[in-house]
C-alpha positions in Angstrom: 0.0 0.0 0.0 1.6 3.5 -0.9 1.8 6.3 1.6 2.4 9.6 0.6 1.1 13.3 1.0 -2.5 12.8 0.1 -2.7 11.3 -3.1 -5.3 8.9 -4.3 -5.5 5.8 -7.3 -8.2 3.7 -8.1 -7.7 0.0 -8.8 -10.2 -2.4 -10.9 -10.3 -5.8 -9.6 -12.2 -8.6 -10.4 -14.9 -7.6 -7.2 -15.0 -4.3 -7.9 -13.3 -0.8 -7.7 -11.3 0.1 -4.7 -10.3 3.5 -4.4 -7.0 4.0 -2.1 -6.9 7.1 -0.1 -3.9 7.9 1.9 -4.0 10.8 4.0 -1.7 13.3 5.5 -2.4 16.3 7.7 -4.7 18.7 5.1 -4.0 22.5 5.1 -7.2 22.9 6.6 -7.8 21.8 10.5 -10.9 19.2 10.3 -13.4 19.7 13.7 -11.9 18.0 16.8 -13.6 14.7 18.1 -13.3 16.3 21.5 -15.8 18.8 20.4 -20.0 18.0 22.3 -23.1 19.4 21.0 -26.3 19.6 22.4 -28.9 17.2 22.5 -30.5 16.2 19.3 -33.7 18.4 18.6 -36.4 15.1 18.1 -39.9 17.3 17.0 -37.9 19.3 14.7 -36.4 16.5 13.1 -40.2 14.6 13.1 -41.2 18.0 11.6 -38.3 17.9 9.0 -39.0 14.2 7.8 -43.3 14.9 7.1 -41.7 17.8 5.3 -39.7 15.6 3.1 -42.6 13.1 2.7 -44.4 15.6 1.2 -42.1 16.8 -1.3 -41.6 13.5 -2.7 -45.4 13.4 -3.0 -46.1 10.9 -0.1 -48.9 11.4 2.2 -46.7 11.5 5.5 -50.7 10.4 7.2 -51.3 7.7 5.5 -51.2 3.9 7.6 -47.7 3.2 6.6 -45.8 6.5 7.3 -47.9 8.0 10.4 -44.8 6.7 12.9 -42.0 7.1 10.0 -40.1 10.6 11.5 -40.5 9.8 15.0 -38.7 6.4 14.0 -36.7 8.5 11.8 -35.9 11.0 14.5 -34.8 8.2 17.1 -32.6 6.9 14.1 -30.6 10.3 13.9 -30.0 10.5 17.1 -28.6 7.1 17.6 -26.0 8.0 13.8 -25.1 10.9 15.4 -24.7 10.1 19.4 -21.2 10.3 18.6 -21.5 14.6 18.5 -22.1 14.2 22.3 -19.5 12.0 23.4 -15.6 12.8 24.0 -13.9 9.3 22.9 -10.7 11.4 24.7 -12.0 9.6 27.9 -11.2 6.2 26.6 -7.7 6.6 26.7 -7.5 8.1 29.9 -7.1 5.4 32.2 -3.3 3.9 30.7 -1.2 0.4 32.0 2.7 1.2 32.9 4.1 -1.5 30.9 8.0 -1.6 29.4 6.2 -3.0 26.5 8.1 -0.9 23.1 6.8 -3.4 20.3 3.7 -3.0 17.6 -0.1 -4.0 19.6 -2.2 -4.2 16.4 -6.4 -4.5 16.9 -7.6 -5.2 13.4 -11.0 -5.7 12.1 -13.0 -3.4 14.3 -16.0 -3.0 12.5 -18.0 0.7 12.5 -20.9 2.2 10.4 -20.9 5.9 10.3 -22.6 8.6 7.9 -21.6 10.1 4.7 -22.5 14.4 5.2 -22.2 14.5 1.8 -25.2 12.3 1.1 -26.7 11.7 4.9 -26.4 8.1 3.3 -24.7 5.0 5.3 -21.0 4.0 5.0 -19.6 0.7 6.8 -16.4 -1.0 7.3 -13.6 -1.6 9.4 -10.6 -0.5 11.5 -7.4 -1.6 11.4 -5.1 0.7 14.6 -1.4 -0.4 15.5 0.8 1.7 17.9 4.3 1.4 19.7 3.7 2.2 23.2 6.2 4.8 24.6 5.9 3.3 28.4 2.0 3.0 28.5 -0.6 0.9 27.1 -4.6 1.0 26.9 -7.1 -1.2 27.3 -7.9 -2.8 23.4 -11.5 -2.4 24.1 -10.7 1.4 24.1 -9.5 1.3 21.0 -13.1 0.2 19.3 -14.7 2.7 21.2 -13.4 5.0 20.2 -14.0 4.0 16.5 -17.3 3.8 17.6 -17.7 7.2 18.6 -15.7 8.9 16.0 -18.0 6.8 13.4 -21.2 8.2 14.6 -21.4 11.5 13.6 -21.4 13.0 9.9 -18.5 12.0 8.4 -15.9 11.8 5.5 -13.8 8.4 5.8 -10.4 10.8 5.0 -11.5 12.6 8.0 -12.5 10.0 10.3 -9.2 8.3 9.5 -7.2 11.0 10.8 -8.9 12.0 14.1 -8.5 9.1 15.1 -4.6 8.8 14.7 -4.5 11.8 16.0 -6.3 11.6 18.9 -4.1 8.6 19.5 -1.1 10.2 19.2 -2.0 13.3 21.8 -3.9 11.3 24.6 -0.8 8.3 24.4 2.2 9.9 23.2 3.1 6.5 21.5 6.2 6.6 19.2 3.8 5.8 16.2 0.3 5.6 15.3 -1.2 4.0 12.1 -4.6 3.3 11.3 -6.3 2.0 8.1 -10.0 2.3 7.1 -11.8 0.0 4.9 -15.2 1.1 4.1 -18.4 0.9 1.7 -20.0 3.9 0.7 -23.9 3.5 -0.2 -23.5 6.8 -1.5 -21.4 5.5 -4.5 -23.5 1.8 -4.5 -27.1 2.2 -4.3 -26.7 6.1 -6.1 -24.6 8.2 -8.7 -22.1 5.7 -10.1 -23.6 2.8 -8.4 -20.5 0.8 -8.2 -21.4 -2.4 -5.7 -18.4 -4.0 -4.4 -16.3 -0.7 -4.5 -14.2 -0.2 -1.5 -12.2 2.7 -0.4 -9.1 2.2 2.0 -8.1 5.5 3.8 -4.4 5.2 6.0 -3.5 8.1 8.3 0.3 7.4 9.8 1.7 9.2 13.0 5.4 9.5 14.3 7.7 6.3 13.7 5.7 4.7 11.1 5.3 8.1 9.5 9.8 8.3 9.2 10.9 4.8 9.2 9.8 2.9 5.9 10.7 -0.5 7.1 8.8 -0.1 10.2 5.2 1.1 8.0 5.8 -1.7 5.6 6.0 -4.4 8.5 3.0 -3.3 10.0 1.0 -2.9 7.1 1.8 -6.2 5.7 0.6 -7.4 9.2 -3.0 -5.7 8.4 -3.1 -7.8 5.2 
């Protein structure tokens, strides 16, 4: 996998088109995962939803659709609980441990939200680190996947708060983490491409300098 400044290729295979994204830090500061709002506004979004019934010509009365924006309401909250939430806290509570070798959690799966297209994107994690003297607990890891997922999100994005909320809560001596995701926005509408996938890497410290050291770890991800 190729690491660079920010470039991107697309690759035909036999299963589809995957579109490799690697990131690097973008000129432009993306919003901090540290950041709360308030609590989701329910009868607006109830009133929001019978408005968009209505302008697809639905009747939003009728039988079938009289409990669809409450449901749909209760929905939005639950995409986007992750605006409310500092995943920071999860890697609070650290283990001394003279431990200075790769811990690698792969697989973590996630769902989140395209803001592009309000439209479902799902996938999974891959996060490796070399502890500088510390380690947390690998649950912590996934949760906080799971709470930078659910919020409106861009993949390039999500893939970089969380390396770098790694890398400023742990002080590790790297950080790498690799998304594989796909994005109903591009298989179900536009292009419709099913079986696309889009890979998004976002490295930190060490494996950011040291080629030898981001080649092992990514062939480990494989």
């Amino acid at each position: 996998m190729p690491h660079g400044s920010g470039s991107a290729i697309d690759v035909l295979g036999d299963s589809g088109q995957t579109q490799l994204v690697t990131s690097g830090h973008s000129s432009a500061l993306p919003p901090s995962p540290r950041e709360t709002r308030a609590e989701p506004d329910l009868p607006r979004i109830q009133r929001a939803v019978r408005e968009i019934l209505s302008a697809i010509g639905e009747n939003p009365d009728r039988e079938g659709l009289q409990e669809t924006p409450a449901r749909v309401a209760r929905m939005f909250a639950e995409l986007t609980a992750g605006l409310r939430c500092d995943p920071a806290r999860h890697l609070e509570r650290v283990f001394p441990e003279q431990y200075d070798e790769l811990v690698l959690v792969k697989d973590i799966s996630f769902n989140s939200m395209c803001e592009h297209h309000l439209l479902p994107f799902m996938g999974v994690a891959h996060i490796g680190y070399l502890p500088r003297g510390k380690v947390v607990g690998l649950s912590k890891l996934a949760r906080i996947v799971d709470e930078i997922s659910h919020q409106p999100q861009v993949q390039e994005r999500m893939t970089q708060q969380i390396a770098d909320l790694m890398q400023s809560v742990l002080d590790p001596k790297g950080v790498i983490v690799v998304l594989e995701a796909t994005h109903t926005c591009m298989t179900i509408r536009g292009i419709r491409k099913p079986g696309s996938l889009t890979i998004t890497s976002a490295v930190r410290g060490l494996f950011k300098t040291n080629q030898a050291s981001r080649a092992e770890v990514m062939s480990l991800m494989k």
